[in-house]
VOBAMAR-23563 format. One record per residue (C-alpha): residue number from 0; x, y, z. Coordinates in nm, 2 decimals, decimal comma, padded with zeros to 4 digits. Layout:
BEGIN
nr: NUM; u: X; v: Y; w: Z
...
! end
This chain:
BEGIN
nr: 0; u: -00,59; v: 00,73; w: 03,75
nr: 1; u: -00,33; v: 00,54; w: 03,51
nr: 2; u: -00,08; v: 00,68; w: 03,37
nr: 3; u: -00,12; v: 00,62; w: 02,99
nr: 4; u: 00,18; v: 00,48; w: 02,80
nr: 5; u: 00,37; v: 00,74; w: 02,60
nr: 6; u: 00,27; v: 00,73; w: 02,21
nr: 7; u: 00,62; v: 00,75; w: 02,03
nr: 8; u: 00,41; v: 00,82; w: 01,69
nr: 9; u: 00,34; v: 01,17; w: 01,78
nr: 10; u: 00,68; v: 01,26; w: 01,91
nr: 11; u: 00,82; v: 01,10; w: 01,61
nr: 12; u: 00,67; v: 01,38; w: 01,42
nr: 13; u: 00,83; v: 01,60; w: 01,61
nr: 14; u: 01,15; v: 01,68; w: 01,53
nr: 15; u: 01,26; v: 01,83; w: 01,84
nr: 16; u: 01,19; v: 01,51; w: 01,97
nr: 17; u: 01,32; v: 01,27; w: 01,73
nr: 18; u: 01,65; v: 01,19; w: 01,90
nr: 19; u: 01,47; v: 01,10; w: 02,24
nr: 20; u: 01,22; v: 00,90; w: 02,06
nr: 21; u: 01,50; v: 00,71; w: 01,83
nr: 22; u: 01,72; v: 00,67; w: 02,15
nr: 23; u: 01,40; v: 00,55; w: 02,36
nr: 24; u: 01,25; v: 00,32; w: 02,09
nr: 25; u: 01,61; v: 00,16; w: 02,04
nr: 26; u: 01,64; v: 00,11; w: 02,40
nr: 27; u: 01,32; v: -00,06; w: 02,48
nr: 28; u: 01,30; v: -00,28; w: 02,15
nr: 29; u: 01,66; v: -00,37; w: 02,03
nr: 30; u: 01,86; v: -00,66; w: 02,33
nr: 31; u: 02,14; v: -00,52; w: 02,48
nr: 32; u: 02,36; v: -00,73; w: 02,30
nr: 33; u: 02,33; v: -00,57; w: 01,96
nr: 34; u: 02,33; v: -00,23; w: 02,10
nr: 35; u: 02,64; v: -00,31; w: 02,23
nr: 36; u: 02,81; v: -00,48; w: 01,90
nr: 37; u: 02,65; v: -00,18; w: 01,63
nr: 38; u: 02,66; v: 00,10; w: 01,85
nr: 39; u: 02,77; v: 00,33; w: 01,57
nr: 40; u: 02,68; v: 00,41; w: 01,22
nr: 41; u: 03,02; v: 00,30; w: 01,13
nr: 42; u: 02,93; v: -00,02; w: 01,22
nr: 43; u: 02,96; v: -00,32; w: 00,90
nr: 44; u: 02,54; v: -00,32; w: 00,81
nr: 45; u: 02,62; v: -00,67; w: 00,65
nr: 46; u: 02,72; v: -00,82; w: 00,98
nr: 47; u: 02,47; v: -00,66; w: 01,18
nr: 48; u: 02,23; v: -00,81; w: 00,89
nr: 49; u: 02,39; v: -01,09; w: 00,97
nr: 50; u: 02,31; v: -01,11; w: 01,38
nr: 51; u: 01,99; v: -01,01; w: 01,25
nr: 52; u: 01,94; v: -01,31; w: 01,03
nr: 53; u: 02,06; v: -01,52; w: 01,34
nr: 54; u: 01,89; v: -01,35; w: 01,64
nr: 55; u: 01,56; v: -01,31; w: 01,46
nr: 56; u: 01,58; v: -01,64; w: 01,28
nr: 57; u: 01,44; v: -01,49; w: 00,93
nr: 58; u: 01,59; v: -01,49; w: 00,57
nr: 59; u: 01,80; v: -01,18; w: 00,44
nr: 60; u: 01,53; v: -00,95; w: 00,33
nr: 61; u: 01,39; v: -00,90; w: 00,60
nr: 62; u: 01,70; v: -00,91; w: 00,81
nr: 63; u: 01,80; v: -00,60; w: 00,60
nr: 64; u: 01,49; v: -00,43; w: 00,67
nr: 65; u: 01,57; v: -00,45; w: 01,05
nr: 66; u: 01,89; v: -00,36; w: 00,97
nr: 67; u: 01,79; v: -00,04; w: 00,78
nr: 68; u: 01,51; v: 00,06; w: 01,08
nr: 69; u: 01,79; v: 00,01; w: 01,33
nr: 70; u: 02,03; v: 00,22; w: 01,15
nr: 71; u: 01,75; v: 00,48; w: 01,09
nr: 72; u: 01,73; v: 00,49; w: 01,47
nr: 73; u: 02,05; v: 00,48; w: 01,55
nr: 74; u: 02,10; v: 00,79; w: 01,31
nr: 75; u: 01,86; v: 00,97; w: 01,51
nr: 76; u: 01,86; v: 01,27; w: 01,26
nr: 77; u: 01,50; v: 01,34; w: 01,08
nr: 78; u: 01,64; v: 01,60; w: 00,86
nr: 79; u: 01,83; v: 01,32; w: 00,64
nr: 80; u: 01,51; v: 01,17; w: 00,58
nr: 81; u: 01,42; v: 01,47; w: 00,39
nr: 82; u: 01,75; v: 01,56; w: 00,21
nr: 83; u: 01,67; v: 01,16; w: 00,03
nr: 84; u: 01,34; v: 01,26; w: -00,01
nr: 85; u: 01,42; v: 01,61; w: -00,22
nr: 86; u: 01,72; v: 01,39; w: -00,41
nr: 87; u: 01,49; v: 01,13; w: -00,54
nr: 88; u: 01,28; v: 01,40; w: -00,70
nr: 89; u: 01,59; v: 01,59; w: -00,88
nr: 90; u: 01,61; v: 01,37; w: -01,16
nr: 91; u: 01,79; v: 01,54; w: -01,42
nr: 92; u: 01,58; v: 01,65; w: -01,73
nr: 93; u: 01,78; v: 01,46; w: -01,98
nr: 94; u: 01,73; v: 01,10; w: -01,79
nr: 95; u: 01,36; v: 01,15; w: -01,78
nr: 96; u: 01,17; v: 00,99; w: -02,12
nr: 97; u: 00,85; v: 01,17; w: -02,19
nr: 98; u: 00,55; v: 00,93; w: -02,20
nr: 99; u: 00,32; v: 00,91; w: -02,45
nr: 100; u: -00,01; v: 00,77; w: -02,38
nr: 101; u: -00,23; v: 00,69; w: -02,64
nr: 102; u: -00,56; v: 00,73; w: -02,63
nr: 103; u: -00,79; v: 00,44; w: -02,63
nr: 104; u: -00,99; v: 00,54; w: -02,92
nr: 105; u: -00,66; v: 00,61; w: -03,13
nr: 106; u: -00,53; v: 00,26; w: -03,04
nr: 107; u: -00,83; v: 00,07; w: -03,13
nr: 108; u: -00,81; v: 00,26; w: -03,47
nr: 109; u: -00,43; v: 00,16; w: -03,51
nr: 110; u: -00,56; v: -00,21; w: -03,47
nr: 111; u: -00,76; v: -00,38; w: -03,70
nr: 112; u: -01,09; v: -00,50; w: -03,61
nr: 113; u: -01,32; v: -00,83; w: -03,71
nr: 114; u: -01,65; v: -00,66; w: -03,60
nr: 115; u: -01,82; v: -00,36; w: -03,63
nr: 116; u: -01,80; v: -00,13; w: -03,31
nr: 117; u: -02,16; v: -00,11; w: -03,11
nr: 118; u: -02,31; v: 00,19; w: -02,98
nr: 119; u: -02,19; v: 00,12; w: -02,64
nr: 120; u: -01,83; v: 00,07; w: -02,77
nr: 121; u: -01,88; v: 00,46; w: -02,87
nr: 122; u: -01,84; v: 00,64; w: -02,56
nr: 123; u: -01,54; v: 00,89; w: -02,50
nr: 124; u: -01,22; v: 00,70; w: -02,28
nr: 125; u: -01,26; v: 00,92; w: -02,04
nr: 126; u: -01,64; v: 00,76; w: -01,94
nr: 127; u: -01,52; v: 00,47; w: -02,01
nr: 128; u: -01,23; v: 00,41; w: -01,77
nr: 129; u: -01,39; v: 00,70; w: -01,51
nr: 130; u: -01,60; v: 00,36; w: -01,32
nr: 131; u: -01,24; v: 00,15; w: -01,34
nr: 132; u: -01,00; v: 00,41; w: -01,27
nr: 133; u: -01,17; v: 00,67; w: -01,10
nr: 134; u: -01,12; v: 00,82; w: -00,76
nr: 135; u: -01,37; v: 00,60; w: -00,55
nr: 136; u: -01,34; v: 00,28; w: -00,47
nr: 137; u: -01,57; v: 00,03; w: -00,65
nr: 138; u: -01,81; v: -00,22; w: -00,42
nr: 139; u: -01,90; v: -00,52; w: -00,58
nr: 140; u: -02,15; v: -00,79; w: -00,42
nr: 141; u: -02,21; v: -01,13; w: -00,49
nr: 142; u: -02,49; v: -01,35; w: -00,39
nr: 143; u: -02,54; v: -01,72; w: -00,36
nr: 144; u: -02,80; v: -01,87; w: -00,29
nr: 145; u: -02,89; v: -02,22; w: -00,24
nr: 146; u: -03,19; v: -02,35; w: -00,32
nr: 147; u: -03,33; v: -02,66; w: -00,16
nr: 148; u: -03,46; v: -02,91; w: -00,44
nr: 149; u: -03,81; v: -02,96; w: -00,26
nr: 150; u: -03,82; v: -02,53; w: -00,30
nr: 151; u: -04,14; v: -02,48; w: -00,52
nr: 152; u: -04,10; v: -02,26; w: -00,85
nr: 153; u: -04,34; v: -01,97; w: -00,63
nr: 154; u: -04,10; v: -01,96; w: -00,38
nr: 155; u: -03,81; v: -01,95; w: -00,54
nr: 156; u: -03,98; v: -01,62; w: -00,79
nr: 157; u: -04,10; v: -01,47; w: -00,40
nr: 158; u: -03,73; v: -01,51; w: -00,33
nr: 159; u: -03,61; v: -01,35; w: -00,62
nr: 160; u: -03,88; v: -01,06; w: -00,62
nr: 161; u: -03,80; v: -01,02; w: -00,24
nr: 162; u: -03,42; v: -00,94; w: -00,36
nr: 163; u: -03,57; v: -00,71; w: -00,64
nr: 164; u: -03,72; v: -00,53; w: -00,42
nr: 165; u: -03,43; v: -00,47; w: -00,17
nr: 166; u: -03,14; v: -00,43; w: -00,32
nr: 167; u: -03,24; v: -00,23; w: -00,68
nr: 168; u: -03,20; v: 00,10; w: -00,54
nr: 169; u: -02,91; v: -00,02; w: -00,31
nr: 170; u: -02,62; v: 00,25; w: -00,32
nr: 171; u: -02,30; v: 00,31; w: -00,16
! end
């Protein structure tokens, strides 16, 4: 029996293992060459964005993606991660703008109408947007069909019935 390739994924997760996994992964994936020039965080990020740009032969952006996953590597510390993480969320109370959201119902009053509302216009927001917006994603078919000219007028309504019959109480 094989021995099956290791799965750096799961030890990723693991933040006992992180360092090995970060070490390994910049090992096997990043050319000696680079390794050697941006061995350090201290390193300039523009000019290794820069052999990026010229190695990989791709425009800035993504050279400063590979520069910020190489750096992440190279940091080797998962607990960072985190400390970003919990800083992003602390914004302070007074730089945060409470929204006000308007009901549909309220806004459509606020703005003047040329017809008369219908009954199906009536429904709450909430019913309205729950089919949109809601949780579950939304499947929508569509069917072409082409008909032959030399298709008789029966045929085509047997088609038609045929698709009646099998897809009205299709569900997903």
């Amino acid at each position: 029996m094989t021995e099956s390739p290791p799965i750096y994924a799961y030890d990723w997760r693991d933040d006992s293992k992180y360092p090995e996994v970060c070490q390994t992964l910049l090992n096997k994936i990043y050319p000696q060459e680079v390794r050697d020039l941006y061995s350090s965080l201290e390193s300039d990020p523009k000019a290794l964005t820069s052999w990026f740009m010229s190695y990989c032969r791709c425009g800035e952006p993504a050279a400063r993606m590979f520069t910020t996953f190489y750096r992440l590597l190279l940091k080797a510390d998962p607990s960072s991660t985190e400390e970003k993480a919990a800083q992003k969320q602390k914004v302070p109370a007074s730089a945060k703008q409470p929204r006000t959201r308007v009901p549909k119902a309220e806004a459509a009053a606020s703005t003047p109408k040329k017809t008369e509302p219908t009954e199906k216009d009536t429904g709450s927001s909430a019913e309205k947007t729950q089919g949109r917006h809601g949780s579950l994603p939304q499947l929508h078919i569509n069917i072409q069909l082409h008909i032959s000219p030399e298709t008789t007028a029966e045929q085509i309504d047997k088609i038609f019935e045929s698709m009646a019959r099998h897809l009205k109480d299709f569900r997903v």
